[in-house]
C-alpha positions as CSV (number, residue, x, y, z in Angstrom):
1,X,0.0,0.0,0.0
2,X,2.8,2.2,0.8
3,X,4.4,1.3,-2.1
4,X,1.6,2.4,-4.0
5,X,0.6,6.0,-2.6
6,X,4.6,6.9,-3.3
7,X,4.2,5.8,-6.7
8,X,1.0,8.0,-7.2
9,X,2.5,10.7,-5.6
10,X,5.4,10.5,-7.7
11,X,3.3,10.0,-11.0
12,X,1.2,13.1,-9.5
13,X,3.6,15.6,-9.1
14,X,7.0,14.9,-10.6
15,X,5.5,15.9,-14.2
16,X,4.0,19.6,-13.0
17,X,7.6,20.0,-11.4
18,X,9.3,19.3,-14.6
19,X,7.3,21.1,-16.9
20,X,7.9,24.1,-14.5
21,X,11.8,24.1,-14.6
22,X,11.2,23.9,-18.6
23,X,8.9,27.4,-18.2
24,X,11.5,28.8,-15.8
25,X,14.4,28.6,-18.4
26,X,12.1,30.1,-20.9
27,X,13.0,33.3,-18.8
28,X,16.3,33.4,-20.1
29,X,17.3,37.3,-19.3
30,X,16.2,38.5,-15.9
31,X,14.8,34.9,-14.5
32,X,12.3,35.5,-11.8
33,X,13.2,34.8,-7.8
34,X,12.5,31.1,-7.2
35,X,9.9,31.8,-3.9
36,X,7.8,33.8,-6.4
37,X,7.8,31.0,-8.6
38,X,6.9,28.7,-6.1
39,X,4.1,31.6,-4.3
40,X,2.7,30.9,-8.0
41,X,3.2,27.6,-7.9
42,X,1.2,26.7,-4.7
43,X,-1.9,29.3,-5.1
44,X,-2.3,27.7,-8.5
45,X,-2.4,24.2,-6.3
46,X,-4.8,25.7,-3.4
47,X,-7.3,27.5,-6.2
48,X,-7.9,23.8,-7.3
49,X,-10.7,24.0,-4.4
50,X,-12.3,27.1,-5.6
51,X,-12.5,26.1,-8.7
52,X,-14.0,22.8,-7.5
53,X,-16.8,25.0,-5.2
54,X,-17.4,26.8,-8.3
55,X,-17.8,23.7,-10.1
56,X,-20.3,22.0,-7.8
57,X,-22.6,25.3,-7.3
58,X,-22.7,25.2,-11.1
59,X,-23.6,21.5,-12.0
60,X,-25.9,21.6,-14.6
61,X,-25.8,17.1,-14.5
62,X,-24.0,16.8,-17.7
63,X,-20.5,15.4,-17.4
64,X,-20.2,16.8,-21.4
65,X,-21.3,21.1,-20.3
66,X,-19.0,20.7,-17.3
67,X,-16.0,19.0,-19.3
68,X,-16.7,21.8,-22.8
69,X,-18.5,24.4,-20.8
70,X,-18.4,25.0,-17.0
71,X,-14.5,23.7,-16.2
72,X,-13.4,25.7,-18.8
73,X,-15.0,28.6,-17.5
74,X,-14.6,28.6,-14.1
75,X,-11.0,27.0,-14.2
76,X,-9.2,29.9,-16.3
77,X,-11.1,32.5,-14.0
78,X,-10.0,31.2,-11.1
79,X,-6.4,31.3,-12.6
80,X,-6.4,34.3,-13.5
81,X,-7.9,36.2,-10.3
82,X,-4.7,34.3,-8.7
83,X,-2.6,36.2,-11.2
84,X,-4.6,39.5,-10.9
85,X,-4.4,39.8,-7.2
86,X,-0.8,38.7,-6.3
87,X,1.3,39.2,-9.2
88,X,0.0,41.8,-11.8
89,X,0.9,45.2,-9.6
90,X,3.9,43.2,-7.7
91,X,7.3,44.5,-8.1
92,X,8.8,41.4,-9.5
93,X,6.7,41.6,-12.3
94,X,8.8,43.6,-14.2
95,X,9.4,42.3,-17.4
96,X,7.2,41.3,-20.5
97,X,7.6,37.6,-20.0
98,X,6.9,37.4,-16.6
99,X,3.5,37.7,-17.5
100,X,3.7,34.1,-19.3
101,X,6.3,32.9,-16.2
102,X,4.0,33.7,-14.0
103,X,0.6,32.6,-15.4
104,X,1.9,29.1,-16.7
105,X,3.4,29.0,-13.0
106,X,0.1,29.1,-11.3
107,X,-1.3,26.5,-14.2
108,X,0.8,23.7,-13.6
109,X,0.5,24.4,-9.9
110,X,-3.4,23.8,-10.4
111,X,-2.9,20.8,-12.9
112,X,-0.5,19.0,-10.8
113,X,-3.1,19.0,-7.6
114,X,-5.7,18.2,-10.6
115,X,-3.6,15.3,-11.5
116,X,-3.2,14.0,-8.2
117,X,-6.9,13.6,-8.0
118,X,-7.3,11.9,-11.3
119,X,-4.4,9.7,-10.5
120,X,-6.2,8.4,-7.6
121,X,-9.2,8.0,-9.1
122,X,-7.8,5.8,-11.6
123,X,-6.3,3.2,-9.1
124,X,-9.6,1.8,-8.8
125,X,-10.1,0.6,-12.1
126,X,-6.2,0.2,-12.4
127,X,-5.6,2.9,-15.1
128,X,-2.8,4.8,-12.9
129,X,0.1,4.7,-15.7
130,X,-2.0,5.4,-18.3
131,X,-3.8,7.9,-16.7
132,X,-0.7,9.6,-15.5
133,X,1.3,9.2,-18.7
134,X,-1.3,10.9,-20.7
135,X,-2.0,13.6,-18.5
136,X,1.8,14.2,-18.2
137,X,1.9,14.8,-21.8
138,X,-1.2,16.7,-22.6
139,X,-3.6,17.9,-19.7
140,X,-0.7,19.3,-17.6
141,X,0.9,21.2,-20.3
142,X,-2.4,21.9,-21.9
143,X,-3.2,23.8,-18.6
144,X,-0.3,26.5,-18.9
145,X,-0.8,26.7,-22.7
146,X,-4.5,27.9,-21.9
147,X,-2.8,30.5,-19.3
148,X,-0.5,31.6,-21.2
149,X,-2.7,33.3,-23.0
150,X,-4.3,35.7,-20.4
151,X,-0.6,35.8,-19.5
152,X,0.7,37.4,-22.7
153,X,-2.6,39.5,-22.8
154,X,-1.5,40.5,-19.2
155,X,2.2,41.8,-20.4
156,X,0.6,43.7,-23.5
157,X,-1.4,44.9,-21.1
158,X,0.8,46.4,-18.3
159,X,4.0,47.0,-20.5
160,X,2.4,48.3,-23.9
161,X,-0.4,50.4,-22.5
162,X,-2.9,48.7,-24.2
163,X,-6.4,49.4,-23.2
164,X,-7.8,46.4,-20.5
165,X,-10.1,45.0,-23.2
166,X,-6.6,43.3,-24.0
167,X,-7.1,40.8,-21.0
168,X,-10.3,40.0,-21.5
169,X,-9.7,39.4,-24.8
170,X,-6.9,37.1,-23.5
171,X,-9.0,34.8,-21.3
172,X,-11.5,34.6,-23.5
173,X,-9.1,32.8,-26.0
174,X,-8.3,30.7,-23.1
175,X,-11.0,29.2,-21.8
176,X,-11.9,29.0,-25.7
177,X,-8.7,26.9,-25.9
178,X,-9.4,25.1,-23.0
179,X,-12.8,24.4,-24.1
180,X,-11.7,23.0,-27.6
181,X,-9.6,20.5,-25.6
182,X,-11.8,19.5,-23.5
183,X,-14.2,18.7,-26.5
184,X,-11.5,16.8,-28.2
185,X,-10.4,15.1,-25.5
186,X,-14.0,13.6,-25.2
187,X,-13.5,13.0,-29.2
188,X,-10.8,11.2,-28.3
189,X,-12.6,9.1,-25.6
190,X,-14.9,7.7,-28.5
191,X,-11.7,6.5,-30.7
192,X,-9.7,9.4,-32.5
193,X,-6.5,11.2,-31.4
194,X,-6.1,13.3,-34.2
195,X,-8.2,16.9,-33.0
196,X,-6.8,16.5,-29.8
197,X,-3.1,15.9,-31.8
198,X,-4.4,19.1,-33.7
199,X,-4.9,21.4,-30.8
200,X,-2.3,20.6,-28.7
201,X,0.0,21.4,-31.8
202,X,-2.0,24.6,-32.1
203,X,-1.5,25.5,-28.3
204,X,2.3,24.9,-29.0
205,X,2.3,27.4,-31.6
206,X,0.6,29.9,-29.8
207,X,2.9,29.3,-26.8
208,X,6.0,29.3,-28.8
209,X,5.6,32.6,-30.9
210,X,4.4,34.4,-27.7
211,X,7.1,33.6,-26.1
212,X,9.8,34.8,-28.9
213,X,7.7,37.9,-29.1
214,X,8.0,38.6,-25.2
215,X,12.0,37.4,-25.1
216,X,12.2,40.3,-27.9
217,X,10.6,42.5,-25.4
218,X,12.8,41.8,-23.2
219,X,14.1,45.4,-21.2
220,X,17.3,43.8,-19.9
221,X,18.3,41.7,-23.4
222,X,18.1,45.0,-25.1
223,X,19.9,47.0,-22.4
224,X,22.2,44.8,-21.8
225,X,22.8,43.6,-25.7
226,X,22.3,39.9,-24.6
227,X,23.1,37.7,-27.5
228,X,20.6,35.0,-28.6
């Protein structure tokens, strides 16, 4: 029994921890202070229960709204309200990307928590490394690609002076994001991969241009002519 809650735990949380040190050394110029990082980190975990009130309050008794609809919904809010209250106007977020660094951080801090319970759940009809494996490869990272793009929105935003319709129109694209992956993940429950395949690729994109675009950005890079 023992030997079986490590492994959970391991299969829980080792992949949210990894896919954080690969967002971290996305911030290649002026890398934010670790206890930030892990501040993010753990409010993303703890919103997991608001998100979950939310979720019950609103339970319309169709697993297929509260997969496409509801979670979607309620889950990039709650992300983003973390980001809004403690790291929007806070001194460390100083740079463009931080707005990525820090949104992505307080995804995977709610997907790894997420993943934990699913995990569980799946040791009853003994699905744990599939489960695990999957999610490890495309609902953790799915969660900070949906982020990061309130996250980007959220840089424009503060460093670019553009007008707060920016944000909205940020989250918006996320929980649309999150939505479409949601519905192809349920796709994918009936037999295909592919539009799951295609939106994940899509999120990549998305991710990976944003990114560039905020490095670019980047006050110290240009100050300091950092070469790429």
């Amino acid at each position: 029994m023992l030997k079986t809650a490590v492994e959970i735990l391991i299969l829980s949380v080792l992949p949210g921890l990894l896919w954080i040190i690969y967002i971290y050394r996305r911030d290649r110029y002026e890398p934010e202070p670790k206890s930030m990082i892990l501040k993010a980190f753990m409010l993303g975990a703890l919103s997991v229960f608001l998100a979950l009130i939310l979720e019950w309050f609103l339970d319309f008794g169709s697993d297929f709204i509260l997969a496409v609809l509801t979670a979607p919904v309620i889950e990039e809010i709650v992300k983003f309200l973390i980001f809004m209250i403690f790291f929007y106007h806070h001194r460390d977020f100083d740079e463009p990307l931080d707005g990525i660094i820090y949104a992505c951080s307080i995804a995977l801090g709610f997907a790894t928590l997420e993943n934990f319970f699913y995990v569980f759940s799946a040791l009853e009809h003994e699905r744990v490394y599939q489960v695990a494996g999957l999610r490890a490869f495309l609902s953790i990272p799915g969660h900070f690609l949906f982020s990061a793009l309130w996250g980007y929105a959220a840089a424009v935003t503060k460093f670019k002076m553009r007008r707060p319709v920016t944000l909205g129109a940020g989250l918006l694209a996320a929980i649309l994001l999150h939505a479409a992956f949601n519905l192809t993940a349920v796709v994918s429950a009936l037999g295909s991969g592919l539009f799951i395949a295609i939106i994940s690729f899509y999120g990549w994109v998305l991710f990976s241009k944003r990114i560039r675009d905020l490095q670019k950005d980047s006050f110290r890079r240009n100050r300091d002519g950092f070469l790429d």
